[in-house]
N, C-alpha and C positions, 0 to 999 in steps of 0.2 A: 402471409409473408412469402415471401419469393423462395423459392426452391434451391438448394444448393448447390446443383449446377449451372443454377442463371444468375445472373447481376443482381445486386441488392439495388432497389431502385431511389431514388431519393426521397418519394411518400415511405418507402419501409425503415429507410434511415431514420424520419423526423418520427416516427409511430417509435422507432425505439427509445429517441431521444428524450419524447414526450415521456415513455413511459420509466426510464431513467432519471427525469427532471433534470437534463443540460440543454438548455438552450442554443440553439445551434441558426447561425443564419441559412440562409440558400446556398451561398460559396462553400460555406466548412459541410453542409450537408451532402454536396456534390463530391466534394473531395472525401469525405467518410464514404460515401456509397462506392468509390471505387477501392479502397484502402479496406475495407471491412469487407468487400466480395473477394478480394486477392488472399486474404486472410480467410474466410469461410474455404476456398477451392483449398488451400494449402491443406486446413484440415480432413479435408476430402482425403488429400494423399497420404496425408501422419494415418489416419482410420485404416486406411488398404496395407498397410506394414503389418504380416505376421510379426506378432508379439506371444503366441503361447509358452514358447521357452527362454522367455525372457525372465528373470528372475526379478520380483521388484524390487527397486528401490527405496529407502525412507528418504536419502538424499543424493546427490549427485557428485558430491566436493569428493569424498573418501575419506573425510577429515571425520576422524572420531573426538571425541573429548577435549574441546576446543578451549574450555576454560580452564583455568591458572587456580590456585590452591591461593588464599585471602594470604595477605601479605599485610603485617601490622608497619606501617612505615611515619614517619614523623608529622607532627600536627602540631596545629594552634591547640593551647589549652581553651579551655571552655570562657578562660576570664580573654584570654589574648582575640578568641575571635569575637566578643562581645563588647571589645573596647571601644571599637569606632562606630556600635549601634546608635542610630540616634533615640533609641528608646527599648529600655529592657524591664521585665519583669520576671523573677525569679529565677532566673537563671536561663532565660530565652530571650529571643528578639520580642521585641512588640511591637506589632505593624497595625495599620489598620482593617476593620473589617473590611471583604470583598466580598461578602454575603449579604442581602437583606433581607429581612420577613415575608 
């Protein structure tokens, strides 16, 4: 594979595509080989940033405890959404199977 301060060439593009399994024509291969080298150089530059006294992160928002406490709020009874089944049994819908042996 090509080195990371050179081009990703278009045989390195189709070798990863191959090995990804997406099929990729000659046009979208071209156009990844230079889109995926611009991308490799950037990481080049993110890698050379001192980071020792960076503290980590688990996430980036600053958002803690994002979810709501359950809220009992109004419903169909069990007969009310069972009314328009076109088929029930014991107190459930009954659909047909989409599994077979």
């Amino acid at each position: 594979m090509a080195d990371i301060n050179a081009n990703l060439s278009i045989p390195d593009v189709k070798k990863i595509a191959v090995l990804a399994n997406i099929p990729l024509t000659d046009e979208e291969a071209r156009k990844l080989a230079g889109e995926l080298t611009q991308t490799l150089h950037f990481i080049e530059k993110i890698k050379k940033i001192d980071t020792k006294d960076i503290k980590p992160t688990s996430h980036v928002t600053g958002l803690s405890n994002v979810y709501r406490d359950d809220q009992i709020s109004p419903s169909l009874t069990q007969k009310e959404a069972l009314s328009q089944a076109k088929s029930t049994y014991k107190g459930y819908f009954k659909v047909p199977a989409v599994l077979k042996d």
